[in-house]
C-alpha positions in Angstrom: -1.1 -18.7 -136.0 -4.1 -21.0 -135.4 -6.8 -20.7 -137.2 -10.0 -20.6 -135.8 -12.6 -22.2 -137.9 -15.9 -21.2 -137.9 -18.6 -22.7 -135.3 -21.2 -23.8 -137.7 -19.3 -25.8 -139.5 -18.1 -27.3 -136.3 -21.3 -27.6 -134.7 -22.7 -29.6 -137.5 -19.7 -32.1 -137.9 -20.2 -32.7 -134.1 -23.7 -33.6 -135.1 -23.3 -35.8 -137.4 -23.5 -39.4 -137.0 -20.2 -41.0 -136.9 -20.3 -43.0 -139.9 -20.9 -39.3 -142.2 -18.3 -37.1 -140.2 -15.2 -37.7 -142.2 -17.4 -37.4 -145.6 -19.0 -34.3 -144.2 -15.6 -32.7 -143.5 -14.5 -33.4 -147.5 -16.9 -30.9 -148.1 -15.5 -27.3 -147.9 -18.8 -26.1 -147.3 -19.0 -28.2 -144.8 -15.9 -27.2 -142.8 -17.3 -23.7 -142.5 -20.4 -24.2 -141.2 -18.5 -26.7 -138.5 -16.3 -23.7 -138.1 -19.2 -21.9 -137.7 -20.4 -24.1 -135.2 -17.5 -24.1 -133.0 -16.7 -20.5 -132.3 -20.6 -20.4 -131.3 -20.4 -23.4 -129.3 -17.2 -22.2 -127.3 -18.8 -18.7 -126.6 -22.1 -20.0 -125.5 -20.0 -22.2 -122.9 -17.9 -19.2 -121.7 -21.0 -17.5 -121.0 -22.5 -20.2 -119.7 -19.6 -20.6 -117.1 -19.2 -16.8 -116.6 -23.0 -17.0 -115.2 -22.1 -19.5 -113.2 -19.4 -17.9 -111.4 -21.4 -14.5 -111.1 -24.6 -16.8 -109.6 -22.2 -18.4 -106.8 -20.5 -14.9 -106.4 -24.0 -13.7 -104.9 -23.6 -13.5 -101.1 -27.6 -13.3 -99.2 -25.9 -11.8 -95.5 -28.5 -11.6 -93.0 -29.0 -9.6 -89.5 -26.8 -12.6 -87.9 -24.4 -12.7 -90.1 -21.1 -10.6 -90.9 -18.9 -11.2 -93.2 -14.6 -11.2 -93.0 -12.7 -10.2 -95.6 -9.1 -10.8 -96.0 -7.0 -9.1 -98.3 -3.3 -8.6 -98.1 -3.1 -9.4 -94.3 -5.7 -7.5 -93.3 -8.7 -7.6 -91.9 -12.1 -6.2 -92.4 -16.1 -7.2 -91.5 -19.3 -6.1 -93.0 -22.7 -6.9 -90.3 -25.2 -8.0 -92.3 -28.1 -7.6 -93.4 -26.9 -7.3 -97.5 -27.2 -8.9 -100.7 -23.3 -8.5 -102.4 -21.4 -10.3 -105.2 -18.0 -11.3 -103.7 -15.7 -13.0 -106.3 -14.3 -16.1 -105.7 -10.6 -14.3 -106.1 -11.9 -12.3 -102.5 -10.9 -14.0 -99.7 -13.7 -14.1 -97.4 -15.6 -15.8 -94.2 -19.2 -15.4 -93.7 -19.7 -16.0 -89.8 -22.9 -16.6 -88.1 -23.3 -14.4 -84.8 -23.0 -15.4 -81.2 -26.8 -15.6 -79.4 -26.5 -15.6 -76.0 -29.3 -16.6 -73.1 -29.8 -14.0 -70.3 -27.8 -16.4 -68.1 -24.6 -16.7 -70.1 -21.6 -14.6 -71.4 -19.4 -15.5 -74.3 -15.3 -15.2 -73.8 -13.6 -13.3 -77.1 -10.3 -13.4 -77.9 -8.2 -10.9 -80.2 -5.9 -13.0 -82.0 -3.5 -10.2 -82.8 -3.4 -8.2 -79.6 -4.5 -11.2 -77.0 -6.5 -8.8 -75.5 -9.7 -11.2 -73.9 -13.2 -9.4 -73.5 -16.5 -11.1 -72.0 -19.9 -10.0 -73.7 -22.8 -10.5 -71.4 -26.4 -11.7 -72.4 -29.2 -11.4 -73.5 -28.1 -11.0 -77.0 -26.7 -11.7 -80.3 -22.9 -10.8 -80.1 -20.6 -9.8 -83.3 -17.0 -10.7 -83.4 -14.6 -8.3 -84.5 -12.5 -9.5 -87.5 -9.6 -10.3 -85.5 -11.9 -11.7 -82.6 -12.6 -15.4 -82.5 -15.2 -17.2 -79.4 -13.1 -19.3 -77.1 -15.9 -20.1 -75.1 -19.6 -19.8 -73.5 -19.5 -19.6 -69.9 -22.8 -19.5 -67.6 -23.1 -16.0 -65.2 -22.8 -16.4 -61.5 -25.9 -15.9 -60.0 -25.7 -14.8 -56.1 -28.3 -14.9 -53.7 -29.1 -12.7 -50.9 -26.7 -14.5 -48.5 -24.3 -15.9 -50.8 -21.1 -13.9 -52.0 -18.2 -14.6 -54.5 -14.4 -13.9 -54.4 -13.1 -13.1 -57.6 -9.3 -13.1 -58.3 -7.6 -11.1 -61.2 -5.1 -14.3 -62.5 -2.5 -12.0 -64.1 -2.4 -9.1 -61.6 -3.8 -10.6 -58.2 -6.4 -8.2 -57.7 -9.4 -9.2 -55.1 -12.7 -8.5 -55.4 -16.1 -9.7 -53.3 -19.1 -8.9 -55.0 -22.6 -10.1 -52.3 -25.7 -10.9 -53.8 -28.3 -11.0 -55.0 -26.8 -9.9 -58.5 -26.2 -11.8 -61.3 -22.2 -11.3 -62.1 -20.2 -11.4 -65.3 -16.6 -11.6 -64.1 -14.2 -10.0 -65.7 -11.7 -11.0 -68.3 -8.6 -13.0 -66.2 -11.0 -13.4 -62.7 -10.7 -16.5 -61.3 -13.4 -17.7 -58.3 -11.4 -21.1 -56.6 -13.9 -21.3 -53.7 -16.7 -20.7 -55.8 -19.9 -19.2 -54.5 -19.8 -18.9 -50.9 -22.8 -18.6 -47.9 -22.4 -15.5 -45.4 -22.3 -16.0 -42.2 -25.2 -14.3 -40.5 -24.1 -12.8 -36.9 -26.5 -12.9 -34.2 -26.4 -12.7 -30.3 -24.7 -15.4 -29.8 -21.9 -15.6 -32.5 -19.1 -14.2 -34.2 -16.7 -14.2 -37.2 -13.5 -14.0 -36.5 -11.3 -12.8 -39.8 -8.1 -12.4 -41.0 -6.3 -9.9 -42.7 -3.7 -11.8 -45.8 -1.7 -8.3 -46.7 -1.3 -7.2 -42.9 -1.6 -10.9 -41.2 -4.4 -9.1 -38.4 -6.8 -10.9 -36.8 -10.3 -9.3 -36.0 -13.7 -10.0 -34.4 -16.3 -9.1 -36.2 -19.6 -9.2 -34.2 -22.1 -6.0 -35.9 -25.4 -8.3 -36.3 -26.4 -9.3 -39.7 -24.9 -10.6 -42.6 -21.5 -10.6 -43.0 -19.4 -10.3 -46.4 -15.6 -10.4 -45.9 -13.5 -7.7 -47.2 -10.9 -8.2 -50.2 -8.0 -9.8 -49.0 -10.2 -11.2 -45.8 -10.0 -14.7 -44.7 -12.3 -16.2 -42.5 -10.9 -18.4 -40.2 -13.9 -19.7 -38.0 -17.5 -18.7 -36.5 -16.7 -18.5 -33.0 -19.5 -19.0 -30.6 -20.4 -16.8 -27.7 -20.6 -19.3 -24.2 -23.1 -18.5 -21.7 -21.7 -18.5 -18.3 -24.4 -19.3 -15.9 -24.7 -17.5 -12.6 -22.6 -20.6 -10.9 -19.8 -21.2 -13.7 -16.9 -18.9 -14.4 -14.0 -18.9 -17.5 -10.7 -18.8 -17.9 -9.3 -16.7 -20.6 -5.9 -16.3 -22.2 -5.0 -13.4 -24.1 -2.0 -14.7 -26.6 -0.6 -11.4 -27.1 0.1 -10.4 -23.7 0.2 -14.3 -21.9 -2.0 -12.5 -19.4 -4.7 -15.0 -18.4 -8.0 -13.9 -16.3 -11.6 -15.2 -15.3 -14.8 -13.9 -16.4 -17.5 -14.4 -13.7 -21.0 -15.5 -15.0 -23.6 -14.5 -15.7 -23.1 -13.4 -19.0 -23.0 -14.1 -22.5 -19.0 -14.5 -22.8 -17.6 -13.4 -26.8 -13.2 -14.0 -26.2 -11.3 -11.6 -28.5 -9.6 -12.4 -31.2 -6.4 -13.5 -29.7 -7.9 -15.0 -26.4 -8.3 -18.5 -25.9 -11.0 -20.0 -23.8 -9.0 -22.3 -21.6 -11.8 -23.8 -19.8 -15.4 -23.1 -17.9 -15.5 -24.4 -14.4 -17.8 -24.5 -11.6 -17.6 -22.1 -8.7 -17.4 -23.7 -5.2 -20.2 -23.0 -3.3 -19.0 -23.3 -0.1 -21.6 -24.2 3.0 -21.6 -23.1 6.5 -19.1 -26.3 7.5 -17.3 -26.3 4.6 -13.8 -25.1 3.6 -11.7 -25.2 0.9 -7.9 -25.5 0.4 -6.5 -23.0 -2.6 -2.9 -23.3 -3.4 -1.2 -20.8 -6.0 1.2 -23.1 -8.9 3.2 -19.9 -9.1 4.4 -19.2 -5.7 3.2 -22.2 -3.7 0.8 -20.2 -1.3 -1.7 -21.4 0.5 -5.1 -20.1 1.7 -8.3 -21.6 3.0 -11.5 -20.5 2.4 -14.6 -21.0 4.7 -18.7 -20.9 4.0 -20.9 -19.6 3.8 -19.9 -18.0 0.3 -19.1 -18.5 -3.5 -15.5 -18.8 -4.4 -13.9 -17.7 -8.1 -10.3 -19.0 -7.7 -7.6 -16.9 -9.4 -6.1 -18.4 -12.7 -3.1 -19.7 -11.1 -5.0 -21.3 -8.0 -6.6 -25.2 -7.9 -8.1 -26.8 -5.3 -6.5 -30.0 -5.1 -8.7 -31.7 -2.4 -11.8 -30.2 -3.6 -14.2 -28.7 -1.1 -14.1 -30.0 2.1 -16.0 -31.0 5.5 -15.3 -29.3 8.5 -14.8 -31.7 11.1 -17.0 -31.7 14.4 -15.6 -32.3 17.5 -17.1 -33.6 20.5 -15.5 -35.2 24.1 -15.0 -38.3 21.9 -13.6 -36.8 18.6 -10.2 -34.9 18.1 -7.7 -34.2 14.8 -4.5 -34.9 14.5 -2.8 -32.4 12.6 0.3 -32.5 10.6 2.2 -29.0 9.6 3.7 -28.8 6.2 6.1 -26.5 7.0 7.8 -27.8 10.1 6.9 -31.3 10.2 5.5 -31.1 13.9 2.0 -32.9 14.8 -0.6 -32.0 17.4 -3.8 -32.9 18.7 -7.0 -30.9 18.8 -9.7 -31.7 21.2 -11.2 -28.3 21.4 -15.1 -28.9 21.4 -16.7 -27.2 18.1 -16.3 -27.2 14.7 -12.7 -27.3 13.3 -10.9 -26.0 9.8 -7.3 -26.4 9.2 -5.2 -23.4 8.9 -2.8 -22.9 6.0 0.1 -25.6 5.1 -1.9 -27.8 7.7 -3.2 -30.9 7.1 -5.8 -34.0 8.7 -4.0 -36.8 9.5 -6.7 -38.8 11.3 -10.0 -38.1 13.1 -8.9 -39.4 16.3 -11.5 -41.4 18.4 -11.1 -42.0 22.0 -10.1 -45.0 23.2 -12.5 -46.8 25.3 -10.8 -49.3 28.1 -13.2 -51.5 29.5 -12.6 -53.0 33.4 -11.7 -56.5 31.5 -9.7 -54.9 28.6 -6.0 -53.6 28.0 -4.1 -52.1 25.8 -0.2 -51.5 24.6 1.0 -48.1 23.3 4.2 -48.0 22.1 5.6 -44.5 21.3 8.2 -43.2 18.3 10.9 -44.2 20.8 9.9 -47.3 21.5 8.8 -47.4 24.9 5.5 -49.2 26.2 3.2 -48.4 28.1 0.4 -50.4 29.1 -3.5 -49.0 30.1 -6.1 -51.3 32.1 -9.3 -50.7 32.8 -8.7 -52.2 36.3 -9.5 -49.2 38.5 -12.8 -48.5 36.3 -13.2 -48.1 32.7 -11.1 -45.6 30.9 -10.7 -43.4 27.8 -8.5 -41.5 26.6 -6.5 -40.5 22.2 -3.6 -41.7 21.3 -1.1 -38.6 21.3 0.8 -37.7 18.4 3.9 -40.3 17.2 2.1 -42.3 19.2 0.6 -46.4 18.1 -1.6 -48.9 19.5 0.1 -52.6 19.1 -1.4 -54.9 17.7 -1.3 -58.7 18.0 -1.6 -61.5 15.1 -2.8 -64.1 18.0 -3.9 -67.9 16.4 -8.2 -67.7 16.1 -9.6 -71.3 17.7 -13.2 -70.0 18.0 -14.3 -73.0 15.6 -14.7 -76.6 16.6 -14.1 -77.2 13.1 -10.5 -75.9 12.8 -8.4 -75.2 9.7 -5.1 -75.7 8.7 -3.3 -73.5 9.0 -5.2 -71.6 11.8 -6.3 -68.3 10.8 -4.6 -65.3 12.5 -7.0 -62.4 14.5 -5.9 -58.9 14.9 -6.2 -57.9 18.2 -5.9 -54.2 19.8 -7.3 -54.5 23.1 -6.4 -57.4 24.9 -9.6 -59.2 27.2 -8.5 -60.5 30.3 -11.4 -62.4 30.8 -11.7 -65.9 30.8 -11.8 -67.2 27.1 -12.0 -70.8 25.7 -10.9 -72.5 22.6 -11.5 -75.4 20.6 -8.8 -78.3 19.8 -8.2 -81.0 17.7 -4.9 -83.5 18.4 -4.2 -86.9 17.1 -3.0 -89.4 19.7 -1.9 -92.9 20.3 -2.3 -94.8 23.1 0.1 -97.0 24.4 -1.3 -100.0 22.5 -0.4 -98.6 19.2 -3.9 -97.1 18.7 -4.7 -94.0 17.2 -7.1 -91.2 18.1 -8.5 -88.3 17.6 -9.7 -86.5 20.4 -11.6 -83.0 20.2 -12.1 -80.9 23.1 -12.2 -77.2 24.5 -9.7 -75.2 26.9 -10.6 -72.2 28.9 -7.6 -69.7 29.6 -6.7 -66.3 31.2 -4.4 -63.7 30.3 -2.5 -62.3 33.8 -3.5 -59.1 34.7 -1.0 -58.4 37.0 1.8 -59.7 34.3 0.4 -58.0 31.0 3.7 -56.8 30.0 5.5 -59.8 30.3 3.1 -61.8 27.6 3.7 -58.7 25.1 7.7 -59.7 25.4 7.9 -62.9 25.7 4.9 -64.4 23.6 3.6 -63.0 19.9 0.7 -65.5 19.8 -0.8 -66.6 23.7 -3.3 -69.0 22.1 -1.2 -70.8 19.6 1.5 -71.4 22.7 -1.5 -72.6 25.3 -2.3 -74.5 22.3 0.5 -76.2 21.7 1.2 -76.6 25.4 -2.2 -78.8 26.0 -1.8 -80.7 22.9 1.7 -82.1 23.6 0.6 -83.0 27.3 -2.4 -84.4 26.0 -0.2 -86.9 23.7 2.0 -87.5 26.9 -1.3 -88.2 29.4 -2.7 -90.6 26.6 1.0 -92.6 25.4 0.8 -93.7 29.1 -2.6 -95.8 28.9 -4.3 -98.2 27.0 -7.2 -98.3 24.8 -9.5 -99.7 27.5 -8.0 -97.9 30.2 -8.6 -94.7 28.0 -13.0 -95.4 27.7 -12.8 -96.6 30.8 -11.9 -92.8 32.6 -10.9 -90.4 30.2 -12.3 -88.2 32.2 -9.0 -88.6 34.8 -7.1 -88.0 31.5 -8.4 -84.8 30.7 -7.6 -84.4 35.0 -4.4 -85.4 35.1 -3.5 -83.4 31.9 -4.9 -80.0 33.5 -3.1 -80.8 36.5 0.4 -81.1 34.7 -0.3 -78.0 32.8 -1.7 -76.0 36.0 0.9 -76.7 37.8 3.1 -74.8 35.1 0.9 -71.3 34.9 2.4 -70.1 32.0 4.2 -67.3 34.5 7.1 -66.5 31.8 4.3 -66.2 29.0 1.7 -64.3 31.2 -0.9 -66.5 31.0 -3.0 -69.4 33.2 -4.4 -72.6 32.0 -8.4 -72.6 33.6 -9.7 -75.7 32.2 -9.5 -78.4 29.9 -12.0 -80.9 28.7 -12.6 -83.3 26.1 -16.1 -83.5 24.1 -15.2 -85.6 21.5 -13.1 -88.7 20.1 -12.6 -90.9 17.4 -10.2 -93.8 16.1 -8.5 -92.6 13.2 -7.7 -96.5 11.7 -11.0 -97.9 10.1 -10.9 -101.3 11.9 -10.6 -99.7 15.5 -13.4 -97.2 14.0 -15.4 -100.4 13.8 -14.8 -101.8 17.0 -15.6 -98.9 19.0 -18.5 -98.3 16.8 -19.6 -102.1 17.6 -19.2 -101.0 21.5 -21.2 -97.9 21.3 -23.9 -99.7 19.5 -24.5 -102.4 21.9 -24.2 -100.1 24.6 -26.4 -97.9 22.8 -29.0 -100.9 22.3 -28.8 -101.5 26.4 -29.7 -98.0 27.1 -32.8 -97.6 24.5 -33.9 -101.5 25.8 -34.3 -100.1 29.6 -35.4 -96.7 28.1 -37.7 -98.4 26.4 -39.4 -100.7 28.7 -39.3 -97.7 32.0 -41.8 -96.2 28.9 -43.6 -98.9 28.5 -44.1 -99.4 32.4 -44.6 -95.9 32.3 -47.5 -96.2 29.4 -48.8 -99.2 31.2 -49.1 -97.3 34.6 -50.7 -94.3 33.1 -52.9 -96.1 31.8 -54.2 -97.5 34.4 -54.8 -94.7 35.7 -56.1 -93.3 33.3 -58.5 -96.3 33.8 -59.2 -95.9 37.6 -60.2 -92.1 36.5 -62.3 -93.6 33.5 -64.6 -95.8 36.3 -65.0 -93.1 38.3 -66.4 -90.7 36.9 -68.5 -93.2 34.9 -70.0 -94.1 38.2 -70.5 -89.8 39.2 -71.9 -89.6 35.9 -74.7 -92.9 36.4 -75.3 -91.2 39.9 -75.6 -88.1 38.3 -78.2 -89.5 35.6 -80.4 -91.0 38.1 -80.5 -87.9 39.9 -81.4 -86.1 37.2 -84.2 -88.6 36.3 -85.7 -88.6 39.9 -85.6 -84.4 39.6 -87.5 -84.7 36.1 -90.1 -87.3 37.2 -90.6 -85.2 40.8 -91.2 -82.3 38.6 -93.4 -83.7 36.0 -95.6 -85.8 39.0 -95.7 -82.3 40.4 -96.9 -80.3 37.0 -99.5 -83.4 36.5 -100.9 -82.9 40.5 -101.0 -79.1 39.9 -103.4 -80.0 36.5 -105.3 -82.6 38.8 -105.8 -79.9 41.3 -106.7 -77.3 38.9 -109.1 -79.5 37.2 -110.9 -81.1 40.4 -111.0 -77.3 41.8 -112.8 -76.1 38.7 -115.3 -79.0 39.2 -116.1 -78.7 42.5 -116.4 -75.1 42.0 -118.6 -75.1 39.1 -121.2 -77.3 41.3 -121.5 -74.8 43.9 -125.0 -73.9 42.5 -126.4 -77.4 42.3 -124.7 -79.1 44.8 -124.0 -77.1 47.9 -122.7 -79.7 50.5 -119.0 -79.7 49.6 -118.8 -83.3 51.2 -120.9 -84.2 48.1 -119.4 -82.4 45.4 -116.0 -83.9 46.7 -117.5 -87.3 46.5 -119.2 -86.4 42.7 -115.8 -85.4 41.6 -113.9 -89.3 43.1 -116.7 -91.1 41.4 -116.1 -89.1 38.0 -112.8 -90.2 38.2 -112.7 -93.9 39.1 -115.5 -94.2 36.4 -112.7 -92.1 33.9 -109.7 -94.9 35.3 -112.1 -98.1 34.5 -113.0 -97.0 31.2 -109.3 -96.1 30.3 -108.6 -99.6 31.7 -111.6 -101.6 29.6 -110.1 -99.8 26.5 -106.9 -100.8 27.3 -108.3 -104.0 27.5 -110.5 -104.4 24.8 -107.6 -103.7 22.3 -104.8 -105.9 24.0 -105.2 -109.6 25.1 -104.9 -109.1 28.6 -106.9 -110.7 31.4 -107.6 -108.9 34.4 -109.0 -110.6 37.3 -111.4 -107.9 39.5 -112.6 -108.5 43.2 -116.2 -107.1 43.7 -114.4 -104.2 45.6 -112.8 -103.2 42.5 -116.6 -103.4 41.1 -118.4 -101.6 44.3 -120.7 -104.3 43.9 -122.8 -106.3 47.2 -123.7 -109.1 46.3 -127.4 -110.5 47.3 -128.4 -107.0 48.2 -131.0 -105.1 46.4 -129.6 -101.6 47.7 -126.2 -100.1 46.1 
């Protein structure tokens, strides 16, 4: 057995220096008290651990705390709030609790059973002892129009919970849309839903908002269409393939197996107006005529739209074709005209007016002809059924200018008037010179042999044409250049003679006239010799034109002279005249004042000097003494000399009496 030696003696060989530990061991005294000092030593360090354990053993729980214990397996929690010593040998977990905000729920799962709860806030949540937090999740908060679809994952339960709320799902509930908008339903629109356990389609249209039911799908908002007072629709329903139209107005709301096919127009039809409806079903026809509103059926279109009635007058008719026989006819019936069924407008037919100088060819489905004049007076008349007027591709020469190749003309009625054309044909003379003459040529289609130009000829002008030109090469191969200035008027002569004497009889035609107004060398130097001779014979004819106007000019102004002097002379004649008039009128004003004035003298000495005799001889000595003085002042300022006889004095000489 080991002896235990005492702690004293222990104690004080472990505190003594090193160098006096193995002397104070000698010392049997010594080895007690270390003895001694061991046993104490090694109890004070069991208690010393002992407290230890017991101080960390002490468990402060408060109100958010709990505390697992697990012993053997099993499973047990204490809430706090406590003070408790748990021994280190107890298996134990001191877990804080779970606080949650009023907007979130924490997930729990039983680890044993599997068996998942959801606690909802506001809180502080305790776990059971098997429980452990998988997660926090935040609520689902609705609003007034908003709505959720939850789905149970393990069992496939539905649920819609609407707003407003604030939701904690349940344990397994899934939401894969999320939080959804209602639909609010108004006037003018609906939801149209499906059921996913019966696959039945409804329309819901109660007014307000709308939550689908569990196991609802919403396919789409459908909107209601207005149909105005002048639109109509076409609806099909898809579970009977009946289709039929809804006449506006109204607010139109298709079910939920209809289809809006489309909205059309109704045809307002006018008083002259029709319209043609045909059925795709059976082919039928029927026309419709204003005034009135039409709504075709479903199965009816109106492939020509609405339609014009057609007036006819004395000069208007329709030609009609029927569909179901083929036959044509003409309607000339005065008024206004809409087709019957399977009847259709070919042509507005105008009447064909035949003037006195026109005519025409109709030429039937046979092929027979048949020619109208306007000989016996002008004439109108349609053109029956199967029946055509020709028409002519004849050559146009209406330009002096002409091009190559002559432009065709359609012609209908044929003018049998006289009509002229313009040509243009290279020639060469007999002395090897060419030339280029233009001219015009009158011709005449044959009344009386019409018929015969329609067989025989397809262009009349380009074969009078051709005619002239090749006797007008013949005519000018026979003569020279000089004999060709010198009378090419006799050319154009002798060629209209040739070619009258052949009338054209098996074409139907007559040659009136022919005449050249034009030609021209086609080789430079001949250009320049003829342009030589025009130019001097051009100078001769301005040198006499110009001196017969100078002649002239001279002439007229001579007598333009011969006027000039004479009525120079009327007008010095004249002058004079006019002088003599002015002088004879002023010596007459001057003797009127000379009167006036020797009448107021004498008159005024009537008192003094009554002999008149006297006062008559007062007044002529007043005067003559007035006419010397005027005379001596004349004199007495100028240096004139005037010589006076003693009568111009009234002197007597040697006499003493006056």
């Amino acid at each position: 057995k080991a002896q235990v030696l005492p702690a004293a003696p222990i104690r004080k060989y472990l505190d003594a220096p090193p160098a006096l530990q193995g002397t104070a061991m000698d010392d049997p005294s010594d080895e007690k008290k270390c003895a001694l000092k061991v046993c104490g030593g090694g109890c004070c360090l069991g208690w010393l651990i002992f407290f230890i354990i017991l101080g960390s053993s002490v468990k402060y729980v408060n109100d958010r705390q709990q505390v697992v214990y697990i012993i053997n397996g099993q499973r047990t929690v204490e809430q706090g709030p406590f003070t408790k010593i748990i021994w280190p040998s107890t298996r134990h977990e001191i877990r804080n609790a779970i606080l949650l905000s009023q907007r979130e729920y924490v997930v729990l799962l039983h680890e044993r059973t599997q068996i998942t709860r959801h606690e909802p806030g506001p809180r502080q949540v305790f776990m059971d002892a098997w429980e452990k937090k998988v997660e926090i999740k935040e609520k689902l908060v609705l609003q007034k129009r908003e709505y959720v679809r939850l789905i149970h994952r393990i069992s496939g339960f539905e649920r819609v919970v609407g707003g407003p709320q604030i939701l904690v799902p349940e344990p397994f509930e899934e939401w894969p849309f999320g939080i959804e908008t209602s639909i609010v339903i108004g006037h003018t629109n609906a939801v149209l839903v499906e059921n996913k356990t019966s696959g039945m389609k409804r329309l819901v249209t109660d007014k307000g908002m709308f939550v689908p039911a569990p196991y609802e799908r919403i396919l789409r908002e459908k909107n209601a269409v207005l149909l105005e007072p002048l639109s109509y629709a076409v609806v099909k329903d898809h579970l009977t393939g009946q289709t039929r139209n809804e006449v506006g107005p109204q607010l139109l709301q298709v079910g939920p197996y209809e289809e809006l096919l489309n909205v059309s127009t109704k045809w307002v039809l006018e008083k002259d107006s029709y319209l043609r409806l045909v059925d795709k079903q059976t082919g039928q026809e029927r026309i419709v005529t204003g005034p009135t509103v039409v709504v075709p059926d479903y199965t009816e279109t109106a492939p020509d739209g609405k339609q014009k009635a057609v007036y006819i007058d004395t000069l208007t008719a329709v030609k009609l074709e029927n569909r179901t026989t083929g036959q044509q006819r003409l309607y000339e019936t005065v008024g206004v005209f809409v087709p019957q069924p399977y009847e259709r407008i070919l042509e507005i037919m105008h009447k064909i007016l035949v003037l006195p100088h026109q005519a025409t060819v109709l030429r039937d489905i046979a092929g027979v002809q048949t020619l109208v004049t306007g000989s016996s007076g002008a004439t109108a008349f349609f053109l029956p059924p199967f029946t055509t007027q020709m028409e002519f591709n004849w050559s146009a020469y209406t330009s002096p200018v002409l091009e190559d190749p002559v432009p065709k003309v359609l012609v209908k009625m044929i003018d049998l008037r006289a009509q002229k054309m313009f040509f243009q044909n290279e020639v060469r003379t007999s002395d090897n010179v060419r030339l280029k003459l233009e001219g015009t040529i009158f011709w005449q289609v044959q009344s009386n042999n019409i018929m015969q130009m329609v067989t025989s000829t397809a262009d009349a002008p380009g074969d009078i044409s051709q005619r002239a030109r090749s006797g007008m090469i013949q005519q000018v191969g026979r003569l020279t250049l000089a004999q060709f200035m010198a009378g090419f008027n006799n050319l154009t002569q002798a060629t209209y003679d040739a070619q009258a004497s052949d009338t054209f009889s098996d074409r139907g035609v007559s040659l009136q006239s022919l005449e050249i107004t034009k030609f021209d060398s086609v080789d430079a130097e001949t250009a320049l010799v003829l342009q030589n001779i025009i130019k001097e014979t051009t100078l001769r004819i301005n040198e006499l034109q110009k001196q017969e106007s100078q002649n002239a000019v001279n002439a007229a102004k001579l007598t333009a002279d011969i006027q000039l002097e004479q009525q120079r002379t009327e007008l010095i004649q004249t002058q004079a005249d006019n002088e003599r008039l002015q002088k004879q009128f002023q010596g007459q004003s001057d003797g009127q004042k000379l009167v006036q004035a020797a009448l107021a003298y004498i008159s005024g000495l009537n008192t003094s000097v009554p002999n008149v005799t006297e006062r008559v001889e007062m007044y002529k000595l007043q005067q003559t003494l007035k006419a010397r003085q005027a005379d001596t002042s004349s004199l007495a300022k100028g240096k004139a000399q005037i010589f006076m006889t003693p009568e111009d004095f009234n002197l007597n000489l040697g006499s003493t009496s006056v």
